[in-house]
C-alpha positions as CSV (number, residue, x, y, z in Angstrom):
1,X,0.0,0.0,0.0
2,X,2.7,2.7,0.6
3,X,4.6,1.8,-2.5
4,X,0.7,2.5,-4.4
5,X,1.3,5.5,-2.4
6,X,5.2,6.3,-3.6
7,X,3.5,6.1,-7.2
8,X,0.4,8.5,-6.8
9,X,3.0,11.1,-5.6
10,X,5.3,10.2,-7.9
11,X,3.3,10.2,-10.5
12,X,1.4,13.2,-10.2
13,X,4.5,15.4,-9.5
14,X,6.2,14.1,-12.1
15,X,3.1,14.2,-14.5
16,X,2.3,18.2,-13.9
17,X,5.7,19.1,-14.2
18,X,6.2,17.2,-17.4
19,X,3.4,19.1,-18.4
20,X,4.7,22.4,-17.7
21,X,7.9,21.4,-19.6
22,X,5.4,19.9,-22.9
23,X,3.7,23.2,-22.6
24,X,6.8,25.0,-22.9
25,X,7.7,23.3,-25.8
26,X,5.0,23.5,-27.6
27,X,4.4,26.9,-26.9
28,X,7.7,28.0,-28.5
29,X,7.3,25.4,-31.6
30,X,4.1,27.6,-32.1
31,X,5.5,30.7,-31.3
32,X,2.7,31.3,-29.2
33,X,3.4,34.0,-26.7
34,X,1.0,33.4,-23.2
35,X,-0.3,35.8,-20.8
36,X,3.0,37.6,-18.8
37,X,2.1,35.6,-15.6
38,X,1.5,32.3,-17.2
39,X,4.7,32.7,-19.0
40,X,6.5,33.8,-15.8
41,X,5.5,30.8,-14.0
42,X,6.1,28.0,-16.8
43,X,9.6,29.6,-17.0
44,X,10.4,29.9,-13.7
45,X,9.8,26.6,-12.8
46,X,11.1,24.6,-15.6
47,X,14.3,26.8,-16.2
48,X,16.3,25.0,-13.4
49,X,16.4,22.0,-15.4
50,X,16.0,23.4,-19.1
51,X,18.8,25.8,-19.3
52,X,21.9,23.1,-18.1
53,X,20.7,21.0,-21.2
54,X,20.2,24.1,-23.8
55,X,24.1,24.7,-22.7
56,X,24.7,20.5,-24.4
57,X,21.9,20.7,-26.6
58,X,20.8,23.8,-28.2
59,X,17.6,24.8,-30.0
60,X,17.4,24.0,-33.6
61,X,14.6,25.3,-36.2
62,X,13.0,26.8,-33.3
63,X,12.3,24.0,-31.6
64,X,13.5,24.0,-27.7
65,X,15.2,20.2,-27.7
66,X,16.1,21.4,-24.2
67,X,12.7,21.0,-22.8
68,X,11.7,18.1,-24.7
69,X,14.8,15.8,-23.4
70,X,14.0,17.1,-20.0
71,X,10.5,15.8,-20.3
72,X,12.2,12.4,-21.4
73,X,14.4,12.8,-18.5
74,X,11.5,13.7,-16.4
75,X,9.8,10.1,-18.0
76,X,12.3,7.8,-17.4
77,X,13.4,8.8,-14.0
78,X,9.9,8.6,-13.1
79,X,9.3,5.1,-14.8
80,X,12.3,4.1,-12.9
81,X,10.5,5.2,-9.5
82,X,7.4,4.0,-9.9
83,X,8.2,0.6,-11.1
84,X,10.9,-0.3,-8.8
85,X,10.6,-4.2,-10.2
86,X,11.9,-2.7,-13.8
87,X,14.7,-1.6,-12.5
88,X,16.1,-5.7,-12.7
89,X,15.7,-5.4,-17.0
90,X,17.7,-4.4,-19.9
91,X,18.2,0.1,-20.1
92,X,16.6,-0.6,-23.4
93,X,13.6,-2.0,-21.9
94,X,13.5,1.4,-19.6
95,X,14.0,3.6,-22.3
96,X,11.0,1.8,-24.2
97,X,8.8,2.9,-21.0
98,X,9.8,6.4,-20.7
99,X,8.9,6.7,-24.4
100,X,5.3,5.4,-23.6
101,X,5.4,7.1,-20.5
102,X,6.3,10.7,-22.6
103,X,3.3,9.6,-25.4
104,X,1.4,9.3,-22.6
105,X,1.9,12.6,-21.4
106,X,1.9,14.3,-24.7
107,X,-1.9,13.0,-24.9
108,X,-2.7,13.7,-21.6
109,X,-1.1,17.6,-22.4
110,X,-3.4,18.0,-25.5
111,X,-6.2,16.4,-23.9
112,X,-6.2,18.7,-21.0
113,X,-5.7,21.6,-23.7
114,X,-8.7,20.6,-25.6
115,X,-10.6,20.8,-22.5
116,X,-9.5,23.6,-21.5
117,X,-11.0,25.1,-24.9
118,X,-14.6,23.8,-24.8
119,X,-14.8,24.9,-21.4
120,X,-13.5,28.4,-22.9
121,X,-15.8,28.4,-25.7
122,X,-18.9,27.5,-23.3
123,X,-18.6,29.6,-20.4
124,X,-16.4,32.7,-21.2
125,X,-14.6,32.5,-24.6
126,X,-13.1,36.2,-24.0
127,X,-11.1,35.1,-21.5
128,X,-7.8,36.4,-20.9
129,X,-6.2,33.1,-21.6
130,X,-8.8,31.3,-24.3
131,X,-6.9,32.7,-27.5
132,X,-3.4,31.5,-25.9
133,X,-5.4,28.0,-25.8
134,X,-7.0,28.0,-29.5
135,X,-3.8,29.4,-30.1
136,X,-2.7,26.2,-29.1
137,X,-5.0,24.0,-30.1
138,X,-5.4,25.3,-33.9
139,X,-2.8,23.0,-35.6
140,X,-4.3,20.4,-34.5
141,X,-7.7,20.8,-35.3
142,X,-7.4,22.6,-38.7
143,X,-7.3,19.6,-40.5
144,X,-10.1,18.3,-38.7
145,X,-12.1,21.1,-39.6
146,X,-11.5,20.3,-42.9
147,X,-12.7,17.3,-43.6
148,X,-15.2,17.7,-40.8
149,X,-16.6,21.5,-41.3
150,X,-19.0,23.1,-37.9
151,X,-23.0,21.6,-38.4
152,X,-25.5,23.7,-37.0
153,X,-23.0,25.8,-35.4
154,X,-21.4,23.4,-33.6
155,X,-17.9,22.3,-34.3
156,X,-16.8,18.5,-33.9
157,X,-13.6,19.0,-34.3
158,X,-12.6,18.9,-30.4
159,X,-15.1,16.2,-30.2
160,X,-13.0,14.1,-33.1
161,X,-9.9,14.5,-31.9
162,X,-10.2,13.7,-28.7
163,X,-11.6,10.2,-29.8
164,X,-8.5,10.1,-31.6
165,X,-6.1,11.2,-28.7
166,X,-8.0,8.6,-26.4
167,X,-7.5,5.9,-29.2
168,X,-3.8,6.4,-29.2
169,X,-3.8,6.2,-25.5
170,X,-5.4,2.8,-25.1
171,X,-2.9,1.9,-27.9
172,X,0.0,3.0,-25.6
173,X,-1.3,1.9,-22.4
174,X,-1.9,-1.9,-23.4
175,X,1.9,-2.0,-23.2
């Protein structure tokens, strides 16, 4: 029972701050800029670890690598906590499991985003933060719009993908 425990804690701590750092990287593949305090926050507590990796790895295109092999790091240290018994297999086994375990979170990220934007759209979509969300969201669900256009007034889109997201995740998690 306290190993179950261990995990929760584990797990959740790991899992929010993993999203922080997937936030931060997908806000800069974007080039989305957030509100100030949002942005002040996200940095602030994911610079400790991003910045001694941007010194070995640098951005490219862009794209902060920094953040996304801290998120790996993030996976695979917590993959190693919470399933103590692993710890007996081959590092290439490991590294397969922090890869699900990232996938995992890189649903759960988008998922939460997507949520966040019907909520958005439904209660007050001139909120301060809802166009740093669609902002977000967009490039993923243009191409759903697409092929699927709003009926009624209503768009599907959020709807589809997350059917899609939640598809990939029950993919992942039968590992």
């Amino acid at each position: 029972m306290l190993h179950n425990i261990l995990n929760l804690i584990v797990s959740s701590i790991a899992g929010v701050f993993a999203g922080f750092l997937l936030l931060r990287f997908w806000m800069q593949v974007q080039r989305v800029r957030p509100p100030a305090q949002l942005a002040q926050a996200i940095f602030q507590l994911t610079d400790w670890i991003v910045h001694p990796i941007r010194r070995i790895v640098p951005g490219y295109r862009g794209y902060d690598w920094a953040s996304l092999i801290a998120v790996l790091l993030v996976a695979l240290l917590t993959v190693s906590i919470t399933r103590w018994n692993l710890l007996m297999i081959a590092p290439a086994q490991l590294i397969v499991y922090g890869l699900i375990q990232l996938a995992q979170w890189i649903l759960y990220s988008l998922f939460m985003l997507l949520i966040l934007e019907v909520v958005f759209s439904w209660v007050n979509p001139h909120a301060p933060i809802a166009p740093f969300v669609r902002a977000l969201n967009e490039p993923l669900l243009s191409p759903i719009r697409r092929v699927v256009p709003a009926i009624g007034g209503i768009d599907f889109s959020p709807m589809l993908l997350l059917l899609l997201l939640n598809t990939i995740n029950m993919v992942l998690t039968a590992f």
